[in-house]
N, C-alpha and C positions, 0 to 999 in steps of 0.2 A: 430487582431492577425492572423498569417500566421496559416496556419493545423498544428494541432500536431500530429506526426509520433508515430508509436506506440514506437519506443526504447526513444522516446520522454515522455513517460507517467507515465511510473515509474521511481521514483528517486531510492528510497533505499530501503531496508527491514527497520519492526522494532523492534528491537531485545529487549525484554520484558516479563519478569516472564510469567504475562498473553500472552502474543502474544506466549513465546514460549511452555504453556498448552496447547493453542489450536490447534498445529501441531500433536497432537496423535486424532483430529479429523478432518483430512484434512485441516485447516480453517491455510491462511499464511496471515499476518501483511505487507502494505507496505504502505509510504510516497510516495503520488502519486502529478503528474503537478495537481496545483487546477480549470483548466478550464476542466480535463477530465470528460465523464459521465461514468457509468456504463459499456456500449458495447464498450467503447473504453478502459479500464480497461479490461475488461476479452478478446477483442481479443491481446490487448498487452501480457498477461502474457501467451495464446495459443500459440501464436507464440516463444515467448523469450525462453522457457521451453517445448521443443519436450516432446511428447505423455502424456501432462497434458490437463487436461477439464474440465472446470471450470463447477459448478454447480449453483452457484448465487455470486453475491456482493454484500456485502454493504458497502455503503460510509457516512464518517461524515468530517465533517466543524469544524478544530479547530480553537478559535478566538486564537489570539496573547495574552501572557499573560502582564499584567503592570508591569515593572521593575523600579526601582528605585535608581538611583546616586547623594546622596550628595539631594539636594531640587528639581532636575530635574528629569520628573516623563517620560516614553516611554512607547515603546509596542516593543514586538520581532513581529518577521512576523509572518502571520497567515497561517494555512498548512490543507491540504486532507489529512486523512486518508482512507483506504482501507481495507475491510478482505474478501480475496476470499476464498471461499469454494468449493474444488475440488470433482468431483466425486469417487464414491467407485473405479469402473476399471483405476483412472489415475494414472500416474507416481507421486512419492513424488517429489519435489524442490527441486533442488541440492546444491541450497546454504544453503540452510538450515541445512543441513544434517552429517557436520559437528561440528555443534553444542550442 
């Protein structure tokens, strides 16, 4: 697969009872490209979001869950998750913030 660019690396916020408790601890929720690692996550979200600084990440592996139509059994796709955790001195996320 060609580089992934950092506006390449995050897909979307995840908008979530829990995901949105943990914005009054700096900590923001996002569905991220699943070949990214950690430093390519937190310089994606440094750049994307002027005078923010990420303090750590963590990332999980969600599998696809099994679905089922009639006696034909699937799987949805399987997805990255992310929770970056910003430092005390940074800027909050602005998409956030209307929420």
């Amino acid at each position: 697969m060609a580089a992934i660019k950092y506006y390449d690396v995050i897909l979307k916020p995840v908008v979530t009872e829990k995901s949105m408790a943990g914005m009054g601890e700096k900590k923001y929720t996002f569905l991220v490209h699943p070949e990214a690692n950690k430093t390519m996550i937190k310089e994606a979200v440094e750049k994307m979001f002027e005078g923010t600084k990420v303090a750590s990440v963590n990332t999980m592996n969600m599998d696809g869950k099994t679905k089922r139509r009639g006696m034909t059994f699937g799987k949805t796709a399987k997805a990255k998750k992310a929770i970056v955790k910003l430092t005390a001195d940074s800027k909050d996320i602005e998409i956030f913030s209307g929420l």
